[in-house]
Structure formats: C-alpha cells, structure tokens
C-alpha positions as CSV (number, residue, x, y, z in Angstrom):
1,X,15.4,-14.9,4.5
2,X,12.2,-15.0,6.8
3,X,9.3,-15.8,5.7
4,X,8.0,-12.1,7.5
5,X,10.3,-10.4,5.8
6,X,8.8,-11.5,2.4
7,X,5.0,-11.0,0.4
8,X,3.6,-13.7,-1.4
9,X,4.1,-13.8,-5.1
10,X,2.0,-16.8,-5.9
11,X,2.1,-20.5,-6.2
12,X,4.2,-23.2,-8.9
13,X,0.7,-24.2,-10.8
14,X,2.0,-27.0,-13.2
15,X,5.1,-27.7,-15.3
16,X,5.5,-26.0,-18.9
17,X,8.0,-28.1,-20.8
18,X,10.2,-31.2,-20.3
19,X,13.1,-28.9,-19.4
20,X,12.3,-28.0,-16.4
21,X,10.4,-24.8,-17.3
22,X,7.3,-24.3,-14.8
23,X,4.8,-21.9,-14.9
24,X,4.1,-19.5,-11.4
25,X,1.1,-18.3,-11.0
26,X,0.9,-15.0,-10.5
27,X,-1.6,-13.6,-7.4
28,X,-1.3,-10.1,-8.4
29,X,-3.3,-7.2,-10.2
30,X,0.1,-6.1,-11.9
31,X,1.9,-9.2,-13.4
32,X,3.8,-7.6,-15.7
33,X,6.0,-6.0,-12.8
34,X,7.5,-9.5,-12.3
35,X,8.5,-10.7,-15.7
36,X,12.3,-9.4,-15.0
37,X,12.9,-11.4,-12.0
38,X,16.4,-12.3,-11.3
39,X,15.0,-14.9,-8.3
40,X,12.5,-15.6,-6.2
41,X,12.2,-17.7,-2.8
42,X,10.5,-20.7,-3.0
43,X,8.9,-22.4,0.5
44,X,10.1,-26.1,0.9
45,X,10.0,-27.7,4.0
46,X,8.7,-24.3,5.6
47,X,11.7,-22.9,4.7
48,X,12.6,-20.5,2.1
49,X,15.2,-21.4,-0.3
50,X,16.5,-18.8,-2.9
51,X,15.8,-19.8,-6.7
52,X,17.8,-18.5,-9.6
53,X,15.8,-17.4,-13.0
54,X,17.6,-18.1,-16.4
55,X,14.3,-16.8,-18.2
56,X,11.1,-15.7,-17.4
57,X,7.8,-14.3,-19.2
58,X,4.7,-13.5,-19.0
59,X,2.1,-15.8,-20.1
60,X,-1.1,-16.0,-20.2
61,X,-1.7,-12.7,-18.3
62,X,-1.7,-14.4,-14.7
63,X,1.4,-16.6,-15.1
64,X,4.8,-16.2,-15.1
65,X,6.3,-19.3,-17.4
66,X,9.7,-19.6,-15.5
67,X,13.2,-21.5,-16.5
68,X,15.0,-22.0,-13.2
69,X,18.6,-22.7,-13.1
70,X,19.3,-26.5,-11.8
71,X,15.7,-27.5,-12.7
72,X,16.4,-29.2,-16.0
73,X,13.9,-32.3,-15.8
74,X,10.4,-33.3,-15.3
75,X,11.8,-35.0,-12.2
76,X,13.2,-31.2,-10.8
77,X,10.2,-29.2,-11.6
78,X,7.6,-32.4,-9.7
79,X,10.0,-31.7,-6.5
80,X,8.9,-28.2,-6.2
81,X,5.1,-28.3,-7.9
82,X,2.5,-26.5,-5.4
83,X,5.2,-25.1,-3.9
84,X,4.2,-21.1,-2.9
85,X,6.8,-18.4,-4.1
86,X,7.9,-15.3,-2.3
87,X,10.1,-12.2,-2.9
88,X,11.2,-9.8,-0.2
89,X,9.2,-7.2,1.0
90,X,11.2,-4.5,-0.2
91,X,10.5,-5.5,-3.9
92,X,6.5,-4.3,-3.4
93,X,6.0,-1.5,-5.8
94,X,5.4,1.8,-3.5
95,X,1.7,2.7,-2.8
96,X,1.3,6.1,-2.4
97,X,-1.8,8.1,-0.7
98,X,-5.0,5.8,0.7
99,X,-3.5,2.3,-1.2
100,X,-1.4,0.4,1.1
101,X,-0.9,-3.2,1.6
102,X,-2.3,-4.8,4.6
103,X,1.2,-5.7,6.3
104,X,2.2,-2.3,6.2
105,X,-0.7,-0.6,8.3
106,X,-0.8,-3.3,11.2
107,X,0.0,-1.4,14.9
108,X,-1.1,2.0,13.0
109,X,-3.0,4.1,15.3
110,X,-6.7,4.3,13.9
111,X,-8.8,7.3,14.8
112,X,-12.5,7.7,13.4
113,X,-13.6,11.3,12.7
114,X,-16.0,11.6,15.1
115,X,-15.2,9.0,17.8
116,X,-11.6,10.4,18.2
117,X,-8.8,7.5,18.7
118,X,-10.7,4.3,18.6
119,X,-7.5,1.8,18.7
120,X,-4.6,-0.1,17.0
121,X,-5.1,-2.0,13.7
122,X,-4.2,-5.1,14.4
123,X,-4.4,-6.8,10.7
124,X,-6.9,-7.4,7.8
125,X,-9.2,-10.3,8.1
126,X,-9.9,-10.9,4.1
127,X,-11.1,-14.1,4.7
128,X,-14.4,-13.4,3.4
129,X,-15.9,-11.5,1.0
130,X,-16.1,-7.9,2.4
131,X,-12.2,-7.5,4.1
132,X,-12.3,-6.2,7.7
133,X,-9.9,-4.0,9.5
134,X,-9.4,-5.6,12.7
135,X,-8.5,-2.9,15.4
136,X,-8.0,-3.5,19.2
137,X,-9.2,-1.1,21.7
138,X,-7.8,-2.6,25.1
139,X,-9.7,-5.9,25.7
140,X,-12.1,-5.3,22.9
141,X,-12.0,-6.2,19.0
142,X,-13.5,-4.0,16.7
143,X,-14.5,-4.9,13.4
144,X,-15.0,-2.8,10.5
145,X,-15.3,-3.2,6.5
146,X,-12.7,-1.9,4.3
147,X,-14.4,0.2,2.3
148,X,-13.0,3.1,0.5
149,X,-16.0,5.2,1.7
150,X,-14.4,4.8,5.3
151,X,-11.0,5.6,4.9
152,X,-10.6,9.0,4.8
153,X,-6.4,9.0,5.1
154,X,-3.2,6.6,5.5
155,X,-1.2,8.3,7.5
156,X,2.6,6.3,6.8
157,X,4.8,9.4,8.7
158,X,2.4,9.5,11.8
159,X,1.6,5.5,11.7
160,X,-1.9,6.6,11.4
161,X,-5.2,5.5,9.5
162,X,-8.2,8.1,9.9
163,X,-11.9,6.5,9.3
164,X,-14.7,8.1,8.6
165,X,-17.3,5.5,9.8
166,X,-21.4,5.3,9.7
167,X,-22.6,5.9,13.3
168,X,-23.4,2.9,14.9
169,X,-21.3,1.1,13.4
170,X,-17.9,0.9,16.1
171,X,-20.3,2.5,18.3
172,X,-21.7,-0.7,18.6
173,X,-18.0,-2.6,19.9
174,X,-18.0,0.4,22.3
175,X,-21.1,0.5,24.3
C-alpha cells in the first residue's frame, strides 16, 4: 500500500498498558467511525506496514486505545511510539453535496460565477489558520479562502468546484 493511496488517521500518542496496548490518537471529527477497525497501516521507515487489531475502543473521545496482534510488551509498543497511522482511502466515509475532503477536489476545474473558468485547483494550503484553495491559471497561482460563503457547488460528476467570490478578490491574481 502507497502512502497516496491512503488518509491519515492519526498518530501512536503513548502506550496504555504493559501488554502492548497503545493508544492512537485520533485526528478526526468522527472517532467513533473507527472503533471497529480490523487494521490499520502504520508508517515505519517511510514505509507502510499493515497492523492487525485484536481489540480496539474508543477512549477518551479522541483516542482509539488499540491491542495489536504481535505487540505484546512495553518493548513492541516503544518500537512503533510517534509512529503516524493510515487506512486506505476507500475507508473515508462518503461526503455528499459541498463537503469533500481536500484530496478529492485537486485538478477539479474551478469556475467563479462571475469571472467564468478561472483555473485548476491544485490543493488546499491549511497551513494557517484560514485554509486556502490553491488554483493555477497557466503561470499564475491564485489564492482564495475556503469559506463556505464562496463555494457555491462541488461538482464530483463534472470534476467541477463553482465559487462565488467577492470582487476583487481573484480579480486581483488576474490583472
């Protein structure tokens, strides 16, 4: 398994028991979808290696306290502590309507209500606070704030997002 072909489930935080049992936290809105995992894929040595789940729960609402098969000491859960955990991308829960995840709208077409086609979304940058669409028109970059305000539809069977931007505001990238 690639690491593209996965999402990021979270991150091994800190051991749970002297048994092996480890708790995952969880970097999602929805934790409870993930309590019935049969594995996951954890990243050692850049690579992803599949790991096998005798028992798992919820705890704590943002952690997933985890009993992996062939971890059975203090010594087996240290070897993969910090490590980051991943499942493959067909386990994402569908979104349906103007949700979507950021993977899933990169080389959509983006057209803006008034300004017609105004590029290709090239990713999110959610690096800061507000998360930008990042949308390349030729040689230029265009920056604009995810807001729900601006997106007006998430088109999945046309590969199309449609804004509805302030004036000025692409504009601006455009000259």
């Amino acid at each position: 398994m690639h690491k593209k072909d996965c999402f990021y489930l979270g991150k091994i935080a800190r051991k749970f028991s002297f048994k092996g049992e480890v708790l995952i936290f969880l970097d999602t809105d929805e934790p409870e979808l993930y309590q019935n995992l049969e594995s996951v894929f954890v990243e050692l040595n850049k690579t992803l290696v599949p790991f096998f789940i005798e028992k798992g729960a919820i705890h704590k609402d943002k952690f997933l306290r985890v009993r992996f098969e062939d971890v059975d000491s203090e010594a087996d859960a240290d070897a993969i502590m910090n490590c980051d955990v991943y499942l493959p991308l067909s386990m994402l829960p569908k979104l349906e309507g103007n949700k979507f995840y950021y993977h899933e709208i990169i080389d959509f077409e983006v057209e803006d209500l008034r300004l017609g086609n105004i590029g290709i979304m090239k990713g999110v940058n959610d690096s800061n606070a507000q998360p930008l669409f990042e949308i390349s028109k030729g040689n230029i970059e265009i920056l604009v704030p995810m807001i729900d305000a601006f997106i007006v539809k998430v088109d999945r069977q046309n590969k199309k997002i449609i804004l509805n931007t302030p004036e000025g505001l692409v504009d601006l990238y455009l000259g």
